[in-house]
C-alpha positions as CSV (number, residue, x, y, z in Angstrom):
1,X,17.9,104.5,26.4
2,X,18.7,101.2,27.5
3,X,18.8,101.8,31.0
4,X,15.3,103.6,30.8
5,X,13.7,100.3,29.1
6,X,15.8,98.0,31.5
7,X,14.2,99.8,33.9
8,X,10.7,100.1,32.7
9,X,11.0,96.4,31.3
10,X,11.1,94.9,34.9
11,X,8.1,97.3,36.5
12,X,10.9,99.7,38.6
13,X,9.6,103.0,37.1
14,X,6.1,102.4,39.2
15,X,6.3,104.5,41.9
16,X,9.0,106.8,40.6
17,X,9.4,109.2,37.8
18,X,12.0,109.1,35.1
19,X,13.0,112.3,32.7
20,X,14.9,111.5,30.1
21,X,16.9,114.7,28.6
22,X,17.5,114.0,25.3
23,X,18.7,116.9,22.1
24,X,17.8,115.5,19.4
25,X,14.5,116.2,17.1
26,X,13.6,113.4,16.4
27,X,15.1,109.6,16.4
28,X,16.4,107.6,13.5
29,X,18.8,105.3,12.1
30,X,22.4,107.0,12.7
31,X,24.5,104.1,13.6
32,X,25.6,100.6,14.0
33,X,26.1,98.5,16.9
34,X,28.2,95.5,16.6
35,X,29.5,92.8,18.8
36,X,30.3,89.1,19.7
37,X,27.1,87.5,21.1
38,X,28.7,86.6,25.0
39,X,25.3,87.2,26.6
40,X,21.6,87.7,26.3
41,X,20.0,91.0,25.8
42,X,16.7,92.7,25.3
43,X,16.8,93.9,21.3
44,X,17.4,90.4,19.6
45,X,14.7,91.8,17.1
46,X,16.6,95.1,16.4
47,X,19.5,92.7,15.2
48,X,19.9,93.1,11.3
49,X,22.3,90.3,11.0
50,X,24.0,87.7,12.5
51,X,27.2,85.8,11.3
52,X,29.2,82.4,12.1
53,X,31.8,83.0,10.1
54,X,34.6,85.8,9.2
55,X,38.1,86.8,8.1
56,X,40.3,88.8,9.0
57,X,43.6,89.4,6.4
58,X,47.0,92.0,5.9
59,X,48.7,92.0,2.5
60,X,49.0,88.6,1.0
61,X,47.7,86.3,4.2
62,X,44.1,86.1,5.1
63,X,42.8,84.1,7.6
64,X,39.4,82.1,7.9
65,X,37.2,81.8,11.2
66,X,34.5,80.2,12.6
67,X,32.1,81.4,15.6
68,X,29.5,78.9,16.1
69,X,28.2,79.6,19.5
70,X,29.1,83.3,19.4
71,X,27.5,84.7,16.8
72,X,28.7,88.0,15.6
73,X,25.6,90.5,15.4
74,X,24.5,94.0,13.9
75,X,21.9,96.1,15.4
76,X,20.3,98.5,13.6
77,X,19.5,101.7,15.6
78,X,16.8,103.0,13.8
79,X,14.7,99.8,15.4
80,X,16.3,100.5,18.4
81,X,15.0,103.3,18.9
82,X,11.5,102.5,17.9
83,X,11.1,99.5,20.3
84,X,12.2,101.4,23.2
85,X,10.0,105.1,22.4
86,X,7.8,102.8,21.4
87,X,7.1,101.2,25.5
88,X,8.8,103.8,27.0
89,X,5.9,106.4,26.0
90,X,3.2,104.3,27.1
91,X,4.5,104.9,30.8
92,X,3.0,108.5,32.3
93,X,5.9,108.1,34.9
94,X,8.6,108.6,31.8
95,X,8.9,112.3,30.2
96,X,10.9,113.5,27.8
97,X,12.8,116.7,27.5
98,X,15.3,118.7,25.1
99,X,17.3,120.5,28.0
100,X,18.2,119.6,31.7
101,X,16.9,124.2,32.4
102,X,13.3,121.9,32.0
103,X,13.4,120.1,35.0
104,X,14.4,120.5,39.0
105,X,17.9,118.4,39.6
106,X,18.1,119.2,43.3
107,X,15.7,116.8,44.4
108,X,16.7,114.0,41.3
109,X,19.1,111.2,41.0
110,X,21.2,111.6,37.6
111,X,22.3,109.0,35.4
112,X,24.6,110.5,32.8
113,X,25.8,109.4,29.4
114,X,27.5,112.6,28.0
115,X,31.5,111.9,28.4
116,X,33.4,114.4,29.9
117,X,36.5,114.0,27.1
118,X,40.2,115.6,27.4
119,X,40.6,116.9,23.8
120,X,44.4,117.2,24.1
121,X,46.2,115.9,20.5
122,X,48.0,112.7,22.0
123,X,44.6,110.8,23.0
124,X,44.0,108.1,20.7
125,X,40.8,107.9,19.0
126,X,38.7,105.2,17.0
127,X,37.0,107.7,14.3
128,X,35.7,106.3,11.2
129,X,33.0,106.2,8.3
130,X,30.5,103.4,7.0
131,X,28.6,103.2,4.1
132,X,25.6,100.8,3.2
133,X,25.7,100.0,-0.7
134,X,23.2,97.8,-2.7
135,X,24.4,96.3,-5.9
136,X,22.5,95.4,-8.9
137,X,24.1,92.0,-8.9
138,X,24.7,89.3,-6.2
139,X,28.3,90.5,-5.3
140,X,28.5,89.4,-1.7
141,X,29.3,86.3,0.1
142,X,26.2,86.8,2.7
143,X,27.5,84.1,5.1
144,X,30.6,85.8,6.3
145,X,31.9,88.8,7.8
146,X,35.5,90.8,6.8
147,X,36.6,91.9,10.6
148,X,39.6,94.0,9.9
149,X,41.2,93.9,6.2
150,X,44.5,95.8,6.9
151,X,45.6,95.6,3.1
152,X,45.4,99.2,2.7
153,X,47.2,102.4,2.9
154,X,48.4,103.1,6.6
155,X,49.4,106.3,6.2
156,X,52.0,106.0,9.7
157,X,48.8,105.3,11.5
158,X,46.6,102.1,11.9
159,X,43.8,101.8,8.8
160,X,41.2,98.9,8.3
161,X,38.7,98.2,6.7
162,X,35.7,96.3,7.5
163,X,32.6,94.8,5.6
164,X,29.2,93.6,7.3
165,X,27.3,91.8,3.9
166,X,23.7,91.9,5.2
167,X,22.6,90.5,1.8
168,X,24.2,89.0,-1.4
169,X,24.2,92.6,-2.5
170,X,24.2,94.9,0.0
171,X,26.6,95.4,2.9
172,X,27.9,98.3,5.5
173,X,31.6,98.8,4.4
174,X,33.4,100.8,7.0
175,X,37.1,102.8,6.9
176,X,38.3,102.9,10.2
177,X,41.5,104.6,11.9
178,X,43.0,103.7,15.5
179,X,45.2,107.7,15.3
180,X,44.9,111.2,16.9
181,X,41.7,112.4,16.5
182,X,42.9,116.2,14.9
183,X,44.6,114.7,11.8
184,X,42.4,115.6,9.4
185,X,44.6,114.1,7.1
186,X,43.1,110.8,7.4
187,X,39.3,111.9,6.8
188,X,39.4,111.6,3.3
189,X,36.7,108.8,4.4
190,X,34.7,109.0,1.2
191,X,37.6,108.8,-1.0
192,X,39.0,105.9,0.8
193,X,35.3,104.3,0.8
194,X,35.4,105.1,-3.4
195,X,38.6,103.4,-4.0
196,X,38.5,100.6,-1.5
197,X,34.9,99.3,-3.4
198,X,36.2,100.1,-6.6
199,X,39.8,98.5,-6.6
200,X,39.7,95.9,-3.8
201,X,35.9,94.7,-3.6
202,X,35.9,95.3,-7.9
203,X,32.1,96.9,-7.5
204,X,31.5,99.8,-9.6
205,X,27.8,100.1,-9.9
206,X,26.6,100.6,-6.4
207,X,24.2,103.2,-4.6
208,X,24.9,104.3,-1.3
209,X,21.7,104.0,0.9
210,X,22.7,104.8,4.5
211,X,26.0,106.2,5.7
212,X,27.3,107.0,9.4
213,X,30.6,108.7,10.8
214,X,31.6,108.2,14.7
215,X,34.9,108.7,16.6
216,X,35.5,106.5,19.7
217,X,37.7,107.8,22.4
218,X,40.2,105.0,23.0
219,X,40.9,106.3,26.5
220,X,38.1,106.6,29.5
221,X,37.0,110.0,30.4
222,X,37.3,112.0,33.3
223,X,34.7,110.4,35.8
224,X,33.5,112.5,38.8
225,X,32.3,111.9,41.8
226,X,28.8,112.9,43.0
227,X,26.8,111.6,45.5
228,X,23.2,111.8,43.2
229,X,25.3,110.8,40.0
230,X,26.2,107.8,38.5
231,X,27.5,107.6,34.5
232,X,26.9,105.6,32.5
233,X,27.7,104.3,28.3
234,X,30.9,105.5,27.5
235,X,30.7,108.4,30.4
236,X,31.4,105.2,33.1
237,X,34.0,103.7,31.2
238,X,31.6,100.8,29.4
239,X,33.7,101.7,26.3
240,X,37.0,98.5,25.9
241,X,39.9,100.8,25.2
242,X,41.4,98.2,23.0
243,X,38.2,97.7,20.6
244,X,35.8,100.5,20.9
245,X,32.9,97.7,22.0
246,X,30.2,99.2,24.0
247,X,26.9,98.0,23.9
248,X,26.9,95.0,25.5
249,X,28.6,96.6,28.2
250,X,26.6,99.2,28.5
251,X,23.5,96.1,28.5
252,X,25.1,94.8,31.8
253,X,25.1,97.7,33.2
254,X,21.8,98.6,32.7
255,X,21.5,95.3,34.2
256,X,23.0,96.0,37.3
257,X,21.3,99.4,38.1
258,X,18.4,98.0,38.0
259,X,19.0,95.0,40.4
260,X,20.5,97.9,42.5
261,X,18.1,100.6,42.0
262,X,16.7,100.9,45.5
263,X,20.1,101.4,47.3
264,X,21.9,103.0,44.2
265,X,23.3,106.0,45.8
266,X,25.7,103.3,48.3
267,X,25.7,100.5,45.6
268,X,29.7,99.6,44.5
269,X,30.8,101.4,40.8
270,X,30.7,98.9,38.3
271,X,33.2,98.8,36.0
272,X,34.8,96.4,33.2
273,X,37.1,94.2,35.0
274,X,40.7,95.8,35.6
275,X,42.6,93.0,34.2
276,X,41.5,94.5,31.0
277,X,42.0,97.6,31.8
278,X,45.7,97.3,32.6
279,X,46.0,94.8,29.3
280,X,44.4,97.3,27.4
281,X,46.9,100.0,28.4
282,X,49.8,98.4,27.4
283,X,48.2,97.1,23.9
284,X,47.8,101.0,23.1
285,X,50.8,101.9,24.3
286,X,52.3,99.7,21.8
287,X,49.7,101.0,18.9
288,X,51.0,104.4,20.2
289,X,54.6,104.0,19.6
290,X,54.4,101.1,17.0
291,X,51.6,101.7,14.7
292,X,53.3,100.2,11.8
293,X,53.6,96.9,13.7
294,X,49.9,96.5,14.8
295,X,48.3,95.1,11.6
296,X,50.8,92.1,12.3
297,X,49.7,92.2,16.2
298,X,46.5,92.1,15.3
299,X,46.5,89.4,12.5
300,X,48.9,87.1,15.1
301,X,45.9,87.5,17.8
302,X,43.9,85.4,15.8
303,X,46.3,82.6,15.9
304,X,44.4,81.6,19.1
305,X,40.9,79.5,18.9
306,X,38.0,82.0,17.9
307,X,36.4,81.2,21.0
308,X,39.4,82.5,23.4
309,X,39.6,85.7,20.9
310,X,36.0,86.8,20.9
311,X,35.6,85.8,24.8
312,X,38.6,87.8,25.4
313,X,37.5,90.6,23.7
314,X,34.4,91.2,25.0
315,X,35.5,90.8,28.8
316,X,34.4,87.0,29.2
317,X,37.8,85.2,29.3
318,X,39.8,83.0,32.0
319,X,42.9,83.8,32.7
320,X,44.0,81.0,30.8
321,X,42.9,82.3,27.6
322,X,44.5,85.7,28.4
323,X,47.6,83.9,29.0
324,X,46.8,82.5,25.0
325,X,46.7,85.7,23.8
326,X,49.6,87.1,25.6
327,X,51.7,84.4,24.1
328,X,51.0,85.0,20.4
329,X,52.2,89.3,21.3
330,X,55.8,90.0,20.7
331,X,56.6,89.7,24.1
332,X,59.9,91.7,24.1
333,X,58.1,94.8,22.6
334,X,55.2,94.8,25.1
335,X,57.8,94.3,28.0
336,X,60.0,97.3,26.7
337,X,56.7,99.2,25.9
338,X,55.7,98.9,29.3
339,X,58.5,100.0,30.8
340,X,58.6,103.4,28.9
341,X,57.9,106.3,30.3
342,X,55.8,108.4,28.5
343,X,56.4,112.2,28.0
């Protein structure tokens, strides 16, 4: 979708048709995009909220941030969708179809964003469930974001939560795992969601308005490759193994398509820059093997300056800063990690 109004945005679809195979009946809010503002993009008005401000905390040590100058935003995706169906359908070059037995590939050039995903037990997964609540009384502080609150039961995996206050009383509060996707034992999700609210945030007359469940795969697919076939989203690797971000990613890629469109079939494969990559390796190596240790990790990580945090993770930092961060890792464990072999 955001490749097609990249595309249609900057007059490319004129003399060239686009079919866009998409399942789904019909389109409407089903999930949350968030990240750290690094870069301009087209759907500032999708945004739902923007924040300067956040925490991030384990048992009995919470710490407070600021990020002037990278905001951290929210889109919503029901107004996502509706700006881009919105343009997009006003363009007789753009059609849309339910299944790829509609149209003629031999002659087409295929830009695809369904992963092809190992589903063996040992792959690490980012799986999770939100829920948007509205209380009768002004219970949130609107002004500032919980990032990860790790005071919670682990469960010999890695457990956050995490709480977006769009308004002084309503907010997305999100349970999230960094495990194996096939324990089941860890998708109690409501439960968790029920006492989290009710014995951490102290609300217990809420209604739940919206809720969304997603999993992450915290390893890049298997990427093929064809001659008329590019992939892109989380199919071309835009996904950052070490945080699940994707959309603004997946923004510059759009990006670079369409700069390359003309000569796409010999244009170079972009891809998030290896140095994160290999970091990013090693960081869930050490969640593998270590779980109980991450919430620490992760706290310590914060010890830098928000701005070398957030630039380093979404992609944007100097090798300074990654020096920063490596500093504040236990350095023996990540050197021992690395050196593992794994089974």
């Amino acid at each position: 979708m955001s490749l097609a109004y990249e595309l249609d945005l900057h007059n490319k679809l004129k003399d060239a048709t686009l079919a866009i195979i998409e399942p789904r009946l019909e389109y409407k809010r089903d999930k949350t995009w968030s990240y750290w503002k690094t870069i301009d993009h087209n759907f500032q008005d999708c945004v739902q909220k923007s924040w300067n401000n956040f925490s991030i905390n384990i048992p009995g040590k919470t710490k407070f941030l600021e990020c002037n100058g990278l905001p951290y935003e929210a889109i919503d995706s029901g107004l996502f969708y509706e700006k881009i169906n919105t343009r997009l359908k006003k363009n007789k070059n753009i059609s849309f179809y339910k299944n790829t037995n509609e149209i003629d590939l031999n002659s087409a050039f295929i830009f695809n964003s369904v992963p092809l995903l190992d589903s063996k037990e040992d792959k690490l997964w980012q799986h999770f469930k939100g829920i948007e609540i509205e209380t009768k009384k002004n219970v949130f502080d609107d002004e500032i974001f919980n990032l990860m609150d790790f005071d919670c039961d682990q469960r010999d995996s890695v457990h956050f939560f995490y709480t977006l206050p769009y308004t002084k009383n309503k907010a997305l509060i999100e349970t999230t795992w960094l495990s194996k996707i096939k324990n089941d034992s860890l998708k109690d999700y409501d439960e968790q969601l029920k006492n989290y609210i009710r014995n951490h945030l102290n609300i217990r007359d809420y209604k739940v308005t919206y809720s969304e469940v997603g999993a992450i795969p915290l390893f890049h697919p298997t990427i093929s490759n064809e001659r008329n076939k590019m992939n892109i989203g989380t199919a071309g690797g835009m996904t950052r193994l070490s945080t699940g971000y994707t959309f603004l990613n997946i923004q510059e890629h759009s990006k670079y398509i369409r700069k390359n469109i003309h000569t796409i079939k010999e244009s170079k494969r972009y891809e998030i820059n290896k140095k994160y990559k290999f970091l990013d390796k090693i960081f869930l190596k050490v969640l593998n093997y270590h779980p109980e240790k991450m919430a620490n990790i992760f706290f310590d990580m914060f010890n830098n300056s928000p701005e070398t945090i957030i630039k380093f993770l979404s992609n944007k930092s100097t090798l300074l800063q990654d020096l920063f961060i490596i500093l504040k890792m236990p350095k023996w464990l990540f050197i021992k990690i690395f050196f593992k072999n794994d089974k």
